[in-house]
DSSP file (Angstrom, degrees, kcal/mol; ACC not computed):
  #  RESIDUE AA STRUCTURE BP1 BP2  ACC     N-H-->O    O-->H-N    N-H-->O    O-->H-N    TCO  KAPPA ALPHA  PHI   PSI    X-CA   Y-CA   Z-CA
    1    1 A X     >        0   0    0      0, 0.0     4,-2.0     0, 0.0     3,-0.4   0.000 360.0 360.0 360.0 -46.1  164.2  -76.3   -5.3
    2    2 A X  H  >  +     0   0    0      1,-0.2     4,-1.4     2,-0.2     5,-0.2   0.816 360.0  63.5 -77.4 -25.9  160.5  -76.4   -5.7
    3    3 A X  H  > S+     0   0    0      2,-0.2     4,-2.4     3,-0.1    -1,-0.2   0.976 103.2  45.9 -10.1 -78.8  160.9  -73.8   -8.2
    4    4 A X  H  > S+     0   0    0     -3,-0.4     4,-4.1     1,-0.3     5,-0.5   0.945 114.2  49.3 -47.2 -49.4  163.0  -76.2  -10.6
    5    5 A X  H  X S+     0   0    0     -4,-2.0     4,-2.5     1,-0.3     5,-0.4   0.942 112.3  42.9 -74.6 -55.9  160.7  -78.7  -10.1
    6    6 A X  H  X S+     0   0    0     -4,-1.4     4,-3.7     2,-0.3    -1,-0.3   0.893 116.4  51.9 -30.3 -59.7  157.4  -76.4  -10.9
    7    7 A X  H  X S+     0   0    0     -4,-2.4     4,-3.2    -5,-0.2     5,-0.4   0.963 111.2  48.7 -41.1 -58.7  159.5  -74.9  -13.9
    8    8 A X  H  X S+     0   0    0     -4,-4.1     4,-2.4     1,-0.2     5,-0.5   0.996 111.7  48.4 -52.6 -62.1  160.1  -78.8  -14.9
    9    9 A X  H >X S+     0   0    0     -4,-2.5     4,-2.7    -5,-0.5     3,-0.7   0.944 107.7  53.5 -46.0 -54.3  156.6  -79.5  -14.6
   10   10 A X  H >X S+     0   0    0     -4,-3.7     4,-2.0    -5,-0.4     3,-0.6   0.903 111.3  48.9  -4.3 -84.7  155.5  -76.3  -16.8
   11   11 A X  H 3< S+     0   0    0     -4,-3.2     4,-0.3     1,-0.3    -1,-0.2   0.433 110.7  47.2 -55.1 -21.9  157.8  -77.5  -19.4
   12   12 A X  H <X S+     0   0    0     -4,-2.4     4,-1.2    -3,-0.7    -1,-0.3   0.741 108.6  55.0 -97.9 -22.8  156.4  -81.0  -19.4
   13   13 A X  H XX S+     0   0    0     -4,-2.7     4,-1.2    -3,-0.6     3,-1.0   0.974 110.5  54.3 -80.0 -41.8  152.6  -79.8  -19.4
   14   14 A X  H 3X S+     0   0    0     -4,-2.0     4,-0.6     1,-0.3    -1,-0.2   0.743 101.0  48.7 -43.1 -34.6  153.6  -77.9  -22.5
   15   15 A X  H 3> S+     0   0    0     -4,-0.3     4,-1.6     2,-0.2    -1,-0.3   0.699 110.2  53.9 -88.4 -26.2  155.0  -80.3  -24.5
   16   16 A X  H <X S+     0   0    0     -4,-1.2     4,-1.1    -3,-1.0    -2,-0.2   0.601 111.2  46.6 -97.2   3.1  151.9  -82.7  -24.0
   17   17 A X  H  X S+     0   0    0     -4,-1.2     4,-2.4     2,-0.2    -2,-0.2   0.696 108.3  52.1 -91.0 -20.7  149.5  -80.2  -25.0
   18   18 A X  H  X S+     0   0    0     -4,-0.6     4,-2.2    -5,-0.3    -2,-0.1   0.952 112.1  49.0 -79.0 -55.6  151.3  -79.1  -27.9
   19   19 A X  H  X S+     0   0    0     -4,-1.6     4,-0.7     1,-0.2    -2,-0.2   0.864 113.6  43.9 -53.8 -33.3  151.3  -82.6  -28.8
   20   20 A X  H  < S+     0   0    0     -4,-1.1     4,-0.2     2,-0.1    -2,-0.2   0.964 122.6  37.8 -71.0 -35.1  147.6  -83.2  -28.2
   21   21 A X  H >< S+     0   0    0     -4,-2.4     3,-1.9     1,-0.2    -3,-0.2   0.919 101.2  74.6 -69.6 -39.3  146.5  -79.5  -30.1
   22   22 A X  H >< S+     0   0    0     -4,-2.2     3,-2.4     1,-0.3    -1,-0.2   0.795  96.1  39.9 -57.3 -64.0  148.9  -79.6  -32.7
   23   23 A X  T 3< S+     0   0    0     -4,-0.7    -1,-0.3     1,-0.3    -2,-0.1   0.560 110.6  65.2 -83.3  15.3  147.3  -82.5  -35.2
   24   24 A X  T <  S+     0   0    0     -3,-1.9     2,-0.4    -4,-0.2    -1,-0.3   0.424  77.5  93.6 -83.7   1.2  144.0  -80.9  -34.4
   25   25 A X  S <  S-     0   0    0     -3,-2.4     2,-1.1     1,-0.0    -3,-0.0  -0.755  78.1-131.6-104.9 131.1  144.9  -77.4  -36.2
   26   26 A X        -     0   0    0     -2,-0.4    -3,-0.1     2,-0.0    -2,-0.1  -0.709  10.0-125.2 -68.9  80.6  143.5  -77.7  -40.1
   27   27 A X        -     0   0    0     -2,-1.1     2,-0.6     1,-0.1    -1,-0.0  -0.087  23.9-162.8 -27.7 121.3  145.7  -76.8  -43.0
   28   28 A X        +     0   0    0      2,-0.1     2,-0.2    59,-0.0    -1,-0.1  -0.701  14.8 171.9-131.6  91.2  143.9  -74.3  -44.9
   29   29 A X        -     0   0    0     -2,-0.6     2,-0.5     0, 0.0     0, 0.0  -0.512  13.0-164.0 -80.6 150.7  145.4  -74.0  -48.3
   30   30 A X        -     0   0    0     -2,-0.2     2,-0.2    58,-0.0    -2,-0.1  -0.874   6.1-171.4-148.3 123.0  143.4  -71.8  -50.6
   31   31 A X    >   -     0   0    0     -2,-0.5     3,-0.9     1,-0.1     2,-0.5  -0.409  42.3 -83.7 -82.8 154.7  143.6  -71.5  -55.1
   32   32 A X  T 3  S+     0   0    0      1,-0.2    29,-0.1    -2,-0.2    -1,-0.1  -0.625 116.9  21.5 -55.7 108.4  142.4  -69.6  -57.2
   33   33 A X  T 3  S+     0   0    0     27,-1.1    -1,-0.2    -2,-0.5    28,-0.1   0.163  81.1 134.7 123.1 -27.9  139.0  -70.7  -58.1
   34   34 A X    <   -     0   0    0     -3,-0.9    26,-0.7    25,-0.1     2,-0.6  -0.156  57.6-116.9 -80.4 148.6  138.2  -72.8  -54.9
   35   35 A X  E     -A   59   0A   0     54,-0.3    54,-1.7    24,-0.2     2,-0.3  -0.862  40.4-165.0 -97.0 105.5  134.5  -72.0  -53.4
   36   36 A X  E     -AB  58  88A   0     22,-2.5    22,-1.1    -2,-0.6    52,-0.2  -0.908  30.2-143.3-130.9 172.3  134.2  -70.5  -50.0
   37   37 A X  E     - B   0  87A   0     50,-0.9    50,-0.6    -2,-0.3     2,-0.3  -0.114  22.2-154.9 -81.1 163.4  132.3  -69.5  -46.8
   38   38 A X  E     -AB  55  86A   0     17,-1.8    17,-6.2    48,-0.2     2,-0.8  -0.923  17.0-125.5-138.6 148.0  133.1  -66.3  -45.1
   39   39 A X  E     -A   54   0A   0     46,-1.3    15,-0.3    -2,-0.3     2,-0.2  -0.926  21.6-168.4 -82.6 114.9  132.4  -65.9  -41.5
   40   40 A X  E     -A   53   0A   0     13,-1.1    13,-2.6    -2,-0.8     2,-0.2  -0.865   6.0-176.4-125.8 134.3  130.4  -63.1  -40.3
   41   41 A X        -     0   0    0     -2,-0.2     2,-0.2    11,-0.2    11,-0.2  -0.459  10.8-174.8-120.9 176.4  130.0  -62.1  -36.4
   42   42 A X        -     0   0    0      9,-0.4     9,-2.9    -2,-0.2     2,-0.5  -0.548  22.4-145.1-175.8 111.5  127.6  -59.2  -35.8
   43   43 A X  B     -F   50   0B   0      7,-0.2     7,-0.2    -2,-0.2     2,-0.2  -0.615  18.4-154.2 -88.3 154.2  127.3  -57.9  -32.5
   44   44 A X    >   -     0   0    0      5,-3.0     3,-1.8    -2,-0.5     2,-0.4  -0.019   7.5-159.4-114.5  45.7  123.4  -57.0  -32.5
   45   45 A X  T 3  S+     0   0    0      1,-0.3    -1,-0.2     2,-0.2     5,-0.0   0.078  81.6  52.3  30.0 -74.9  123.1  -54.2  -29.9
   46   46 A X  T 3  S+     0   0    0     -2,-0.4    -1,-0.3     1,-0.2    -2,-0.1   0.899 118.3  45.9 -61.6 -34.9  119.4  -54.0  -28.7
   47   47 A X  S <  S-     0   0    0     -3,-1.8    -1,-0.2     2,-0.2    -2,-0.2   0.746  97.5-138.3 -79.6 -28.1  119.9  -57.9  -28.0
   48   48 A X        +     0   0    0      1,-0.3    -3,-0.2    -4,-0.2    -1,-0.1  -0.146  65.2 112.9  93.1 -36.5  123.3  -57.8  -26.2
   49   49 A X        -     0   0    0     -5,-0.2    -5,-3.0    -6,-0.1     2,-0.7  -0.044  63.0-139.6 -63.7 148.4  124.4  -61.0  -28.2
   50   50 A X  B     -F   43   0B   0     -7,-0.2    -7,-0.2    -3,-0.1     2,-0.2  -0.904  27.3-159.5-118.1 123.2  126.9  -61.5  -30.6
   51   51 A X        -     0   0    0     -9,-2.9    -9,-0.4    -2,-0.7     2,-0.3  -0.581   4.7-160.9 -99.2 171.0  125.7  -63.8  -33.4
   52   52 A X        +     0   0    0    -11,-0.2     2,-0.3    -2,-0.2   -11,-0.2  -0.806  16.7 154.3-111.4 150.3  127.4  -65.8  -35.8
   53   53 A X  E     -A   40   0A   0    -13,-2.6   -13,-1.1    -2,-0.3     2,-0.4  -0.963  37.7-120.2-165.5-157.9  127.1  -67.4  -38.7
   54   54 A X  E     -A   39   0A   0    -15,-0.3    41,-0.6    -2,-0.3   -15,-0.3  -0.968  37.4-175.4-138.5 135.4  129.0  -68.6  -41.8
   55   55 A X  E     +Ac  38  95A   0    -17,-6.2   -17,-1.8    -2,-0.4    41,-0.1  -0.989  27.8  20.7-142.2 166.6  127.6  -66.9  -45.7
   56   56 A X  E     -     0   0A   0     39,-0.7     2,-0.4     1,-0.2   -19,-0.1  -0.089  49.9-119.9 119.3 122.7  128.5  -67.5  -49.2
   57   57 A X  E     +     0   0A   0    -21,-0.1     2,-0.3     2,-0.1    17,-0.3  -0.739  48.2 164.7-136.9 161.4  129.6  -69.2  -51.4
   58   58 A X  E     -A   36   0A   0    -22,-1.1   -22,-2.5    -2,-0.4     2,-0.3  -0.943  29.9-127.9-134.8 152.0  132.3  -67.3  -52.8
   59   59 A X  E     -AD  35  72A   0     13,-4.0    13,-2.8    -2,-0.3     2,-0.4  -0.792  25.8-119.6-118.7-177.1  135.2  -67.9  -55.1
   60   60 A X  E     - D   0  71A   0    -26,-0.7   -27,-1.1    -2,-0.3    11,-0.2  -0.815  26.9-174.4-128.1 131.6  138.5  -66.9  -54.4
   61   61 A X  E    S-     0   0A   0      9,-2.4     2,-0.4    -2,-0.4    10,-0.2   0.644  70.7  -8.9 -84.1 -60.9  139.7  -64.3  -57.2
   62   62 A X  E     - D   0  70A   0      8,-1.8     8,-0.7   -31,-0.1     2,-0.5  -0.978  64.0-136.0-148.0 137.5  143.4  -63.9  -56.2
   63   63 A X  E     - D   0  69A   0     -2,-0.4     2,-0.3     6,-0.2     6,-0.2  -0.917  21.8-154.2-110.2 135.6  145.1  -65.0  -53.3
   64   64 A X  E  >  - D   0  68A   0      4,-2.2     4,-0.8    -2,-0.5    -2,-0.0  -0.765  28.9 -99.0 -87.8 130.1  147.7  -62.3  -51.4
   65   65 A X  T >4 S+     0   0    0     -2,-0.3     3,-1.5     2,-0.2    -1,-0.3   0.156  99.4  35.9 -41.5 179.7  150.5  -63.2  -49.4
   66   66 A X  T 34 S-     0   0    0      1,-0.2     2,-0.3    16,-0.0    -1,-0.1   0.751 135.9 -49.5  38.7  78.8  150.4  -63.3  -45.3
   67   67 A X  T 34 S+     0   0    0     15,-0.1    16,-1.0     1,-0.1     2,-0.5  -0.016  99.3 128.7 113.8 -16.3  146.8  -64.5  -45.4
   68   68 A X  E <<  +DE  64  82A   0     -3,-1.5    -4,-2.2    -4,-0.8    14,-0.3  -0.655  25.7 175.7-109.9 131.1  144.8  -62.5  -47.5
   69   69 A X  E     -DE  63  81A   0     12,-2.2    12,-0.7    -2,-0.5     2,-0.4  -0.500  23.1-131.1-117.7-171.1  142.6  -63.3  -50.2
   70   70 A X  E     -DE  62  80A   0     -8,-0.7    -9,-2.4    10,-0.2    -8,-1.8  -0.758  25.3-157.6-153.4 120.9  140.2  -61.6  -52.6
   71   71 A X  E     -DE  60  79A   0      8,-2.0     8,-1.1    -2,-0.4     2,-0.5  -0.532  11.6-152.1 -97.2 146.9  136.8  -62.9  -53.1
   72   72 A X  E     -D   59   0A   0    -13,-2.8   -13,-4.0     6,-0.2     2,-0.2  -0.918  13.3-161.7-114.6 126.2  134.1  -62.6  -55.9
   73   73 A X    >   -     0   0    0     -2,-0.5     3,-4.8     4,-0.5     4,-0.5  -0.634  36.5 -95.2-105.4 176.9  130.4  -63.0  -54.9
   74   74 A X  T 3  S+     0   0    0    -17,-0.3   -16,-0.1     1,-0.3    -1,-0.0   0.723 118.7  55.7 -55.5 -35.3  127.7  -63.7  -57.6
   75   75 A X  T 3  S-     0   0    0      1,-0.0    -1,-0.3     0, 0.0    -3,-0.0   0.362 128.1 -92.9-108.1   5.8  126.5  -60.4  -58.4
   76   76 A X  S <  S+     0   0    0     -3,-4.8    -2,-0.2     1,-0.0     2,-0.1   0.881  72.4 155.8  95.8  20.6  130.0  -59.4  -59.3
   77   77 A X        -     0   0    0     -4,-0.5    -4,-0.5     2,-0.0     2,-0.4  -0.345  25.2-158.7 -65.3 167.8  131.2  -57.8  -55.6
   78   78 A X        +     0   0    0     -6,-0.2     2,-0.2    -2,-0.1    -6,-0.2  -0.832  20.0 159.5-151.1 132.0  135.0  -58.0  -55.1
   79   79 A X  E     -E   71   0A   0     -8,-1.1    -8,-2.0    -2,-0.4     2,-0.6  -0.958  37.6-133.8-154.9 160.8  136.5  -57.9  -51.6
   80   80 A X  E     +E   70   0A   0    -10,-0.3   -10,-0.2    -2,-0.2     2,-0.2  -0.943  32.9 165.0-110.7 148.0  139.6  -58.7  -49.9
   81   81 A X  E     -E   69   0A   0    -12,-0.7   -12,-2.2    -2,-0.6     2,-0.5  -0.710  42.4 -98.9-138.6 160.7  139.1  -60.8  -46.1
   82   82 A X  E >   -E   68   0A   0    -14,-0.3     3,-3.3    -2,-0.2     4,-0.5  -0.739  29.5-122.1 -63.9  99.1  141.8  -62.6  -44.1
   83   83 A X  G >  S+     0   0    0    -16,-1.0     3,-1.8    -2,-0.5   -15,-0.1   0.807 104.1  73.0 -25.7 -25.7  141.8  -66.2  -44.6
   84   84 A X  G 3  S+     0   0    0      1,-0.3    -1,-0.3   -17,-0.1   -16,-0.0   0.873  93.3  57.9 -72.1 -20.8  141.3  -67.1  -40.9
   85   85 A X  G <  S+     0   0    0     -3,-3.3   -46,-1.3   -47,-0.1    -1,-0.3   0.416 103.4  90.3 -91.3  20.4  137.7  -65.9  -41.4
   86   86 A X  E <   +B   38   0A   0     -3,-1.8     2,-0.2    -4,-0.5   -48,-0.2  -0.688  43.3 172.8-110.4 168.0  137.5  -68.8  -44.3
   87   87 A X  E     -B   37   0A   0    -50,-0.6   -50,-0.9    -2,-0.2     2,-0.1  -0.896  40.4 -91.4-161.8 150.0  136.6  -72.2  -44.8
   88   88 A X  E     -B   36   0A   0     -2,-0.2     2,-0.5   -52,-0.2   -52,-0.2  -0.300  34.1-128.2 -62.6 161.4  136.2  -74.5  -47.9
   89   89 A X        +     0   0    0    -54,-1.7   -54,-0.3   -31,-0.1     3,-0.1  -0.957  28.7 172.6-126.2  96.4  132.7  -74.8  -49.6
   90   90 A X        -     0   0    0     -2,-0.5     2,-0.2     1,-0.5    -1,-0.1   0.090  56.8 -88.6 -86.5  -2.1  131.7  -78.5  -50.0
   91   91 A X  S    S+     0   0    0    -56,-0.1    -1,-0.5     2,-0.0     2,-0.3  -0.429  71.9  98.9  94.2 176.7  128.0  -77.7  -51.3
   92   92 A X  S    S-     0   0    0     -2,-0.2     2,-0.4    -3,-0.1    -3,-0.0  -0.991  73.8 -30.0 130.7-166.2  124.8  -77.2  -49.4
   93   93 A X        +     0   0    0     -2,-0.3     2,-0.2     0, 0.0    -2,-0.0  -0.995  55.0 169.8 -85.5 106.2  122.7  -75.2  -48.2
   94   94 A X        -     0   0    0     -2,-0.4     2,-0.2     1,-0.0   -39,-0.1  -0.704  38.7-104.5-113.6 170.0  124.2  -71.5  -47.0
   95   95 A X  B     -c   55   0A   0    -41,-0.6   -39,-0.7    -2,-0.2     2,-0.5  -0.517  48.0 -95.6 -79.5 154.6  122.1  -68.2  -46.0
   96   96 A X        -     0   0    0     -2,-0.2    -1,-0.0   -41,-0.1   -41,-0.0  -0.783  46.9 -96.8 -81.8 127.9  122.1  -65.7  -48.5
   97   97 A X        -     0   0    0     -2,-0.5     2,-0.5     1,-0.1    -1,-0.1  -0.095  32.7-158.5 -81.9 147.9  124.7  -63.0  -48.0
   98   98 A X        -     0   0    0     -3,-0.0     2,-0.3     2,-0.0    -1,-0.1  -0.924   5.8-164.5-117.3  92.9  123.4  -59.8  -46.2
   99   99 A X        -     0   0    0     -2,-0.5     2,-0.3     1,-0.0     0, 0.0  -0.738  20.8-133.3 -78.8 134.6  125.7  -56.9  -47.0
  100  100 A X        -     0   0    0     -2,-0.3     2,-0.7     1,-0.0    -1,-0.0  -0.758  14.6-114.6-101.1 156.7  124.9  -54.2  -44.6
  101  101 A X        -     0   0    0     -2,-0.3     2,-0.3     2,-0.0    -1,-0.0  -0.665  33.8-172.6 -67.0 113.9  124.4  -50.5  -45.8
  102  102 A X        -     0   0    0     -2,-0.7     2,-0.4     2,-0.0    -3,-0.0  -0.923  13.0-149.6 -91.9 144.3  127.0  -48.4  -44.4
  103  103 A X        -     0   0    0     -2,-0.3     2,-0.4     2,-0.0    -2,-0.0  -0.861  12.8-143.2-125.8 142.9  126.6  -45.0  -44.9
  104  104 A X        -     0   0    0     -2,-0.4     2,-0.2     0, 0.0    -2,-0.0  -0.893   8.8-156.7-120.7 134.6  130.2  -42.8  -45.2
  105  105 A X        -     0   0    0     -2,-0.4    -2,-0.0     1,-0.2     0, 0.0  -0.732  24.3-100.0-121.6 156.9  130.5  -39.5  -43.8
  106  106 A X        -     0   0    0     -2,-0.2     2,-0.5     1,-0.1    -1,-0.2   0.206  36.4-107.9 -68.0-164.4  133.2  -36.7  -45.1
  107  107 A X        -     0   0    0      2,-0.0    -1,-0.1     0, 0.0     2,-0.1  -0.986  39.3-109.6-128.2 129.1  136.2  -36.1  -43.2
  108  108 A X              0   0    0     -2,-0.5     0, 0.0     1,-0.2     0, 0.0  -0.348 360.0 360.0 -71.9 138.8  136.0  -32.5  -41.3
  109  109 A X              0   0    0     -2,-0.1    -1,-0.2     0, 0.0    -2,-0.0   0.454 360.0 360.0 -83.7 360.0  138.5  -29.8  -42.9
């Protein structure tokens, strides 16, 4: 019996949290053309931290189904990202994007 009632309770905490989070989640439609931020995380070794920040602007080239877009930076870059790591670009002030050098090694035969 205190089961039920635990279960019931569950099932009622769920349903008012769903109602409170739910009109707090952002539609995030994204065109062709639209100007956006990209999010960039970088864990920074020597420091221990992982920083954040937000860089860009970028336009949106082509948009992919399930999520995916493919962005054009200034100097004529192309890439595809996931949309959860986007945001619209309202004007501003951004940081200047920092591509880091990766260096690519062959694949052992």
């Amino acid at each position: 019996e205190l089961r039920d009632q635990a279960y019931e309770n569950s099932l009622i905490y769920k349903k008012r949290a769903k109602k409170l989070h739910d009109p707090k989640i952002k539609n995030r439609i994204f065109n062709v053309g639209d100007q956006v931020l990209l999010f960039i995380s970088c864990l920074k070794i020597f420091s221990g931290k992982l920083k954040t920040h937000w860089s860009g602007s970028f336009t949106i080239t082509k948009v992919y189904p399930y999520g995916t877009a493919k962005l054009s930076y200034v100097d004529g870059s192309n890439f595809k990202v996931n949309c959860h790591r986007l945001k619209h670009y309202y004007g501003g002030d951004v940081r200047p994007m920092e591509i880091p050098d990766f260096q690519t090694f062959p694949k052992d035969q």
